[in-house]
C-alpha positions as CSV (number, residue, x, y, z in Angstrom):
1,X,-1.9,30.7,-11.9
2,X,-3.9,27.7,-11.3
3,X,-1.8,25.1,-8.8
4,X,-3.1,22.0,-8.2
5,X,-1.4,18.8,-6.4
6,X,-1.7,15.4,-7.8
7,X,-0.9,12.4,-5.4
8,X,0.2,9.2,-8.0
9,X,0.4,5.7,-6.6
10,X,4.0,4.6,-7.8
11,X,2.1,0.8,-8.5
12,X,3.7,0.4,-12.3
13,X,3.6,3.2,-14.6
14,X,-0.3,3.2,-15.3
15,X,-1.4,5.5,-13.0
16,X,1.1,7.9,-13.8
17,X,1.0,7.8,-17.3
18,X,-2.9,8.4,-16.8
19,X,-2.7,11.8,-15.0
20,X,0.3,12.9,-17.2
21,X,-2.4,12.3,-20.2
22,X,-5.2,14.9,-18.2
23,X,-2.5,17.1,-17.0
24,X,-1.7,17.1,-20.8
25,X,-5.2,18.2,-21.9
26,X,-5.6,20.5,-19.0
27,X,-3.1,22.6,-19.8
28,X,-4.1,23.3,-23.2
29,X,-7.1,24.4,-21.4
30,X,-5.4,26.2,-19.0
31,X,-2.1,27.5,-20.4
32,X,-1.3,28.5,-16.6
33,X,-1.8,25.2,-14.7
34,X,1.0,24.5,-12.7
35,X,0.8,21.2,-11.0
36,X,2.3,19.8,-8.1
37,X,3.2,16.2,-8.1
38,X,3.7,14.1,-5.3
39,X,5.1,10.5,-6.2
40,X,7.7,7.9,-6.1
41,X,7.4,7.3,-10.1
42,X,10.7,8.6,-11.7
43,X,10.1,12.5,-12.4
44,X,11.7,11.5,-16.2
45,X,8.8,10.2,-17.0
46,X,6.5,13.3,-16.0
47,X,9.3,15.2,-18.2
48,X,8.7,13.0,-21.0
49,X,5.6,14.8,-21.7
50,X,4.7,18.2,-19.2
51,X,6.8,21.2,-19.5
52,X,5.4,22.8,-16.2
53,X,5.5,20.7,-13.0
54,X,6.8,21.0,-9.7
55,X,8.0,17.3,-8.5
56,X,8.2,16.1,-5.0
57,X,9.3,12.6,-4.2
58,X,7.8,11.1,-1.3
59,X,6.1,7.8,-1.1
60,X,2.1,8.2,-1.0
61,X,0.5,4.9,-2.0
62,X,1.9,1.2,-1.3
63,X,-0.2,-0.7,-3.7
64,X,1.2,-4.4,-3.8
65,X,5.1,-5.5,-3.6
66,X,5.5,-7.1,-6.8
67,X,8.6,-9.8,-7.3
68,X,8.2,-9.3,-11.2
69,X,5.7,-7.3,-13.2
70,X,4.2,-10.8,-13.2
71,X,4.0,-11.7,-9.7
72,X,3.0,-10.3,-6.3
73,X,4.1,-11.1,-2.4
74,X,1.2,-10.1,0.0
75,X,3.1,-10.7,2.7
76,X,5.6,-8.4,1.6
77,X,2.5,-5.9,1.0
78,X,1.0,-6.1,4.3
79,X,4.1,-5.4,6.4
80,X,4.1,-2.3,4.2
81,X,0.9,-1.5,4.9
82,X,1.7,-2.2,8.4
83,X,4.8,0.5,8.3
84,X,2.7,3.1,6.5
85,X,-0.9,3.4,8.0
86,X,-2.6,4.7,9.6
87,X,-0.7,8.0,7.9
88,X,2.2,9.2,9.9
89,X,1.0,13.0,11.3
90,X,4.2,14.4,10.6
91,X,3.9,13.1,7.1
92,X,0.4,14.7,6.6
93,X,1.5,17.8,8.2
94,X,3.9,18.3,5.4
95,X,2.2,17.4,2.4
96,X,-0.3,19.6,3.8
97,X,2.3,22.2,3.8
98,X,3.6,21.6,0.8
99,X,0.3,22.0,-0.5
100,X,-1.1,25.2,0.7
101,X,-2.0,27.7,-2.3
102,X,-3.3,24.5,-4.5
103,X,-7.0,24.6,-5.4
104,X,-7.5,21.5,-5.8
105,X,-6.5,17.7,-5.1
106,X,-5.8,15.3,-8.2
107,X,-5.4,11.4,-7.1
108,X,-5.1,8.6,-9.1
109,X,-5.8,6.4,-6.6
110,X,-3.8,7.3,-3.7
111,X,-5.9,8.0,-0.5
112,X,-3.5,10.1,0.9
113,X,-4.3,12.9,-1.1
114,X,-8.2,12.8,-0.6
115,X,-6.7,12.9,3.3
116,X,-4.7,16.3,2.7
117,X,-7.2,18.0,0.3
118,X,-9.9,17.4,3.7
119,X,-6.9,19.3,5.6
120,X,-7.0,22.0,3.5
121,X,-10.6,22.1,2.9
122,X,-10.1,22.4,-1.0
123,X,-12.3,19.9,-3.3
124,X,-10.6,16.3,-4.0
125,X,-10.9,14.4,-7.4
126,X,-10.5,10.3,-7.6
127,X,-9.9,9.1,-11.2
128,X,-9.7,5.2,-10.9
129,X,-10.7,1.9,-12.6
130,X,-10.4,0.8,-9.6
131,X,-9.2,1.1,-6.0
132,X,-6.8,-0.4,-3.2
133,X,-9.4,-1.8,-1.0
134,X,-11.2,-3.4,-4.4
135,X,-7.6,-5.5,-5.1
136,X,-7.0,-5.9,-1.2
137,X,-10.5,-7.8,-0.7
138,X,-10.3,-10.8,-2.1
139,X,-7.3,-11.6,-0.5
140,X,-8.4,-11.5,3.0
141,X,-9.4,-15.0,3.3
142,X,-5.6,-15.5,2.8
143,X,-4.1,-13.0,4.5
144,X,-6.8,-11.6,6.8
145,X,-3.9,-9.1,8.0
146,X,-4.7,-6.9,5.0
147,X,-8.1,-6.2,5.7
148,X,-7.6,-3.5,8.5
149,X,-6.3,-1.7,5.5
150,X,-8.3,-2.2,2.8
151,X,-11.4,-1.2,5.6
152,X,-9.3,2.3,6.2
153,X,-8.6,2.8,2.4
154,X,-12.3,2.1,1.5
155,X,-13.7,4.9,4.2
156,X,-10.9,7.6,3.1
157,X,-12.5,7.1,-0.5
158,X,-15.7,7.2,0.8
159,X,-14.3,11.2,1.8
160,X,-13.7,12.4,-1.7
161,X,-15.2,15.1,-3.6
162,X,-15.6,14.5,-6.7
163,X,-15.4,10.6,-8.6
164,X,-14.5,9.8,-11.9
165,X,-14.1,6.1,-12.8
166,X,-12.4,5.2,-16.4
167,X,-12.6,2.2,-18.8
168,X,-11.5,-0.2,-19.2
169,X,-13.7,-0.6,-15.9
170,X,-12.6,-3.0,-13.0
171,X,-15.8,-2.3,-10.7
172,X,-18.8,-0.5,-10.5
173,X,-18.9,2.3,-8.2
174,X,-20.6,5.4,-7.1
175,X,-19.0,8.2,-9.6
176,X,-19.4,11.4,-11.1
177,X,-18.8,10.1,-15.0
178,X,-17.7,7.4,-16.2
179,X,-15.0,7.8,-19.4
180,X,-13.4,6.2,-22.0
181,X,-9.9,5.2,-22.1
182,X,-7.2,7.7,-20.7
183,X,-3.5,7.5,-23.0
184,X,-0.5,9.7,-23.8
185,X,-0.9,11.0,-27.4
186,X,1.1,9.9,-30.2
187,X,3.7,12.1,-31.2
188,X,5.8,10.4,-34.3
189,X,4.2,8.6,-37.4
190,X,4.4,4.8,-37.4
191,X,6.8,5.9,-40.7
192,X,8.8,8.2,-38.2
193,X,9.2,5.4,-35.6
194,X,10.3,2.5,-37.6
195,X,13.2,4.5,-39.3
196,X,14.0,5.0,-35.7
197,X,14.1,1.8,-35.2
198,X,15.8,0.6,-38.8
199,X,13.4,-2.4,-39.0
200,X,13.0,-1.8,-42.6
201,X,10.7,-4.0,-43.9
202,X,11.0,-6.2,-40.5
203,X,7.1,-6.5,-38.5
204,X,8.2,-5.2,-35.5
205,X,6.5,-7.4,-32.3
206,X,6.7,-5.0,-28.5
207,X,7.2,-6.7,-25.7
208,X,6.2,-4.1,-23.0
209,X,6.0,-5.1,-19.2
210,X,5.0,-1.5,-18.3
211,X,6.8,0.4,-15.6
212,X,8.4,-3.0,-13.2
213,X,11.5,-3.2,-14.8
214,X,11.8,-6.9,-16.4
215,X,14.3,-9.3,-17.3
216,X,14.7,-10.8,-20.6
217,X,12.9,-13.9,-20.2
218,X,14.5,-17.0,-20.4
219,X,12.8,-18.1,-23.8
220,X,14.5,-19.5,-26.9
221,X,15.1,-16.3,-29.2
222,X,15.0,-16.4,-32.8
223,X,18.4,-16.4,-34.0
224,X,17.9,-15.8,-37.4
225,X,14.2,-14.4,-38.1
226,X,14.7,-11.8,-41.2
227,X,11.1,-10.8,-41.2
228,X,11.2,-10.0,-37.6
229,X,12.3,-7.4,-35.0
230,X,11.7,-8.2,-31.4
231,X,11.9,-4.5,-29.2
232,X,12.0,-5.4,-25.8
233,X,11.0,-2.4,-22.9
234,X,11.8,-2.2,-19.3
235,X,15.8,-3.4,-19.6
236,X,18.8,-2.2,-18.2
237,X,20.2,-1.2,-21.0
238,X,19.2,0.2,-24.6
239,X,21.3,-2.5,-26.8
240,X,20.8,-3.9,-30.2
241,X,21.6,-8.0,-29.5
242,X,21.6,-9.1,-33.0
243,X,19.2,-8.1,-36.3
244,X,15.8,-9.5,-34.5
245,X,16.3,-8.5,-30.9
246,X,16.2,-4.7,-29.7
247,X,16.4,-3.8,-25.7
248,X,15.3,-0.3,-24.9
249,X,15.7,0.9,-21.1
250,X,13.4,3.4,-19.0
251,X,15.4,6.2,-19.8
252,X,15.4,5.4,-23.9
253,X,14.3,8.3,-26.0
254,X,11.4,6.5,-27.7
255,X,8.4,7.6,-26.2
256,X,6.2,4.4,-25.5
257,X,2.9,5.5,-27.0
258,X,5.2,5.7,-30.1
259,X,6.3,2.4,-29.5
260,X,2.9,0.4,-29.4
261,X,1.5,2.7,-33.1
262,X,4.7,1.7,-34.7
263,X,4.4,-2.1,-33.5
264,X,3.0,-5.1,-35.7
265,X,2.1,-6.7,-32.8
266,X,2.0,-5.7,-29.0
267,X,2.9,-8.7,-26.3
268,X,2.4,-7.2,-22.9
269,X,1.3,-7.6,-19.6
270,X,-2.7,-7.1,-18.9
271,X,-2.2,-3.6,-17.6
272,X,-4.0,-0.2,-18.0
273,X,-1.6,1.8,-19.2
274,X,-0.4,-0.2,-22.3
275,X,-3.7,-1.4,-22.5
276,X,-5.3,2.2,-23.3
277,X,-2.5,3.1,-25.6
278,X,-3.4,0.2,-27.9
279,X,-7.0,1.4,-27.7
280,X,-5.7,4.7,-29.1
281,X,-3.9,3.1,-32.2
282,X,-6.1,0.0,-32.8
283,X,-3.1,-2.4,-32.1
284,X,-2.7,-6.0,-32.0
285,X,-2.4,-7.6,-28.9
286,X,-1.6,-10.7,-27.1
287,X,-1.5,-10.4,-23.4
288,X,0.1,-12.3,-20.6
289,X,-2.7,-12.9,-17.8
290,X,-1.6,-12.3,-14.0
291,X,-2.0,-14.8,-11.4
292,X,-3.5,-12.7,-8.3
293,X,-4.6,-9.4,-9.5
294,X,-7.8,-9.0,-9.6
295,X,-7.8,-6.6,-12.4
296,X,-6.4,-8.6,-14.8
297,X,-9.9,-11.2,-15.8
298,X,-12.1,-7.6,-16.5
299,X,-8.9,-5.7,-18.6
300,X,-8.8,-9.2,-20.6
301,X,-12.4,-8.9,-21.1
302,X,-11.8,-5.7,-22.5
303,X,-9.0,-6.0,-24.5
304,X,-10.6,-9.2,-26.4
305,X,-13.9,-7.4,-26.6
306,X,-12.8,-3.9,-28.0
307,X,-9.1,-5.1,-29.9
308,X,-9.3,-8.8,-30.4
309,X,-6.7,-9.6,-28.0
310,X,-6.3,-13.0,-26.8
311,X,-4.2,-14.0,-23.6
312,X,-1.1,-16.1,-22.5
313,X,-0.4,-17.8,-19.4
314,X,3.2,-16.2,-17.8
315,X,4.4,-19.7,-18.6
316,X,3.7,-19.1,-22.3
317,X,5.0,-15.7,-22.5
318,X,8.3,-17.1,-20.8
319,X,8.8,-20.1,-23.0
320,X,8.1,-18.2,-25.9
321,X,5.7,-20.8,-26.8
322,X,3.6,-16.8,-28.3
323,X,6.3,-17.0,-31.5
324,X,3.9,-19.5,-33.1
325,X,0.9,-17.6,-32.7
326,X,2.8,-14.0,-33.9
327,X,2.3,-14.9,-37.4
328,X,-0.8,-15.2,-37.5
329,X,-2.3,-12.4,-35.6
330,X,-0.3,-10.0,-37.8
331,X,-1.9,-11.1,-40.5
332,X,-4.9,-10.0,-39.0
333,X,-6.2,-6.1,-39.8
334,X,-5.3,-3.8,-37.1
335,X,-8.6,-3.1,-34.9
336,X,-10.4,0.2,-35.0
337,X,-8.6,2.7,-32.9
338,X,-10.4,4.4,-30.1
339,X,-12.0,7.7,-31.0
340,X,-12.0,9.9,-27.8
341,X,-9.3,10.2,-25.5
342,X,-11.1,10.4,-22.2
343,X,-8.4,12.5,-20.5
344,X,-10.1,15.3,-22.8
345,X,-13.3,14.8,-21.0
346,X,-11.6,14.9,-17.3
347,X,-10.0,18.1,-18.2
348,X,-12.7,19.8,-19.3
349,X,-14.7,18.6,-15.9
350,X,-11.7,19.6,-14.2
351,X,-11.4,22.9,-15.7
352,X,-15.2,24.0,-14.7
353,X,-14.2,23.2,-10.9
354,X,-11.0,25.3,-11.3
């Protein structure tokens, strides 16, 4: 048996979703990988798609507090930061522990795995588009607080073996490869999904937030649109409103990558995860920019270079001021869909060192 631990920051969905994708491929290399995952992220969504895991929750990665999937509070972040490093011993003790047998160290892009891989003297893989201390830094002029941490987060990633960086690409960095976009693979038809859904004829727009829950934003709905189905994500509840308005919650049966091939249109936040399964099916996008996150100008660039996407201020999205532009960018032909999935590439790398 070949056990491996993967440490998952619990910052959205994304980086989650990412590994689940490798894990995915490595096992059809590797029909007796057994991974160990050490996260915060809901285990449902590592059932969703793996049928051999071991789950641990514990907290490894603090990322940024977030007040929506908008909108972050670095105050809120650095005290934290302040409760959670330097790593407690005890903690590192018992990952450590918890660890022992696995040959290697999976982390997408908690440090605290790169830190108990060095324990055990077993190698240590970083897949990232980019890293804490990359989002911390430009926030230091105003909050200077946070850059004690981003200084310790930079040198433990400075101790990993291996490097693997991902597009679409925040930051250059020193790596092993760099590979295309990493996405859960379809599993339905777009003809499968939409009887699912029973849009009939409907275009059916996705409004995806990724994995902060959401609110349904305070915009004027169309109360009577009969050549449109809106399918919200993220909700509390899974609830048909009226003929135009779906809300699906985090525990709903329809598997997202699903979701975005079966969808007209895609309206979501500028975000890796959703981002890279639009790549896979050659969606439509528009994309609400985020105010503070560093990533969000590069995955833009992206998205407008590779899909066509265009972006919307939060203030837009919330409005619903995007209605008037839906129209029209259906109308458009879908973009080419992305050819490789580059979690095949990672798990054939990943494979040789196992």
């Amino acid at each position: 048996m070949h056990k491996i631990a993967c440490f998952i920051s619990p910052h959205g969905f994304g980086h989650a979703t990412r590994i689940i994708a490798i894990l995915e491929a490595l096992q059809g290399l590797l029909p007796d990988l057994h991974p160990h995952i050490f996260t915060s992220v809901p285990q449902q969504l590592f059932s969703e798609t793996l049928a051999v895991f071991t789950y641990h929750q514990v907290v490894v990665d603090i990322g940024l507090a977030q007040t929506s999937a908008l909108a972050t509070d670095f105050p809120a972040t650095i005290k934290k930061l302040d409760d959670f490093l330097p790593y407690p011993e005890t903690l590192v003790e018992r990952l450590v522990a918890l660890c022992t047998g696995c040959s290697l160290v999976l982390c997408d892009i908690a440090p605290l795995g790169i830190v108990v891989a060095k324990r055990l003297k077993i190698p240590s893989v970083l897949v990232e588009n980019f890293t804490w201390d990359w989002i911390y830094a430009p926030a230091t002029k105003r909050h200077p607080d946070i850059e004690k941490h981003a200084t310790l987060l930079k040198n433990i990633n400075r101790m990993v073996t291996h490097r693997i960086q991902t597009e679409p690409l925040c930051h250059e960095g020193p790596r092993d490869f760099l590979c295309g976009p990493i996405f859960r693979r379809s599993r339905e038809t777009q003809v499968e999904v939409r009887k699912r859904l029973e849009c009939g004829k409907k275009k059916v727009i996705l409004i995806t937030m990724g994995g902060v829950p959401e609110s349904l934003p305070k915009m004027k709905l169309p109360e009577k649109a009969p050549d449109l189905l809106l399918v919200f994500t993220g909700q509390k509840q899974s609830i048909r409103l009226n003929d135009n308005i779906l809300l699906l919650n985090s525990n709903s049966d329809m598997y997202h990558p699903d979701l975005v091939g079966a969808a007209d249109l895609v309206v979501c936040k500028t975000g890796y995860s959703t981002l890279a399964e639009c790549c896979q099916v050659g969606a439509r996008v528009i994309s609400v920019s985020r105010e503070n996150f560093p990533e969000s100008e590069p995955l833009q660039a992206y998205l407008e270079k590779v899909l066509g996407g265009i972006a919307i201020t939060p203030e837009t999205y919330a409005t619903g001021g995007w209605l008037t532009m839906a129209a029209e960018r259906i109308s458009r032909p879908r973009p080419t869909p992305c050819r490789e999935n580059g979690a095949d590439r990672i798990a054939k790398f990943l494979s040789k060192l196992l």
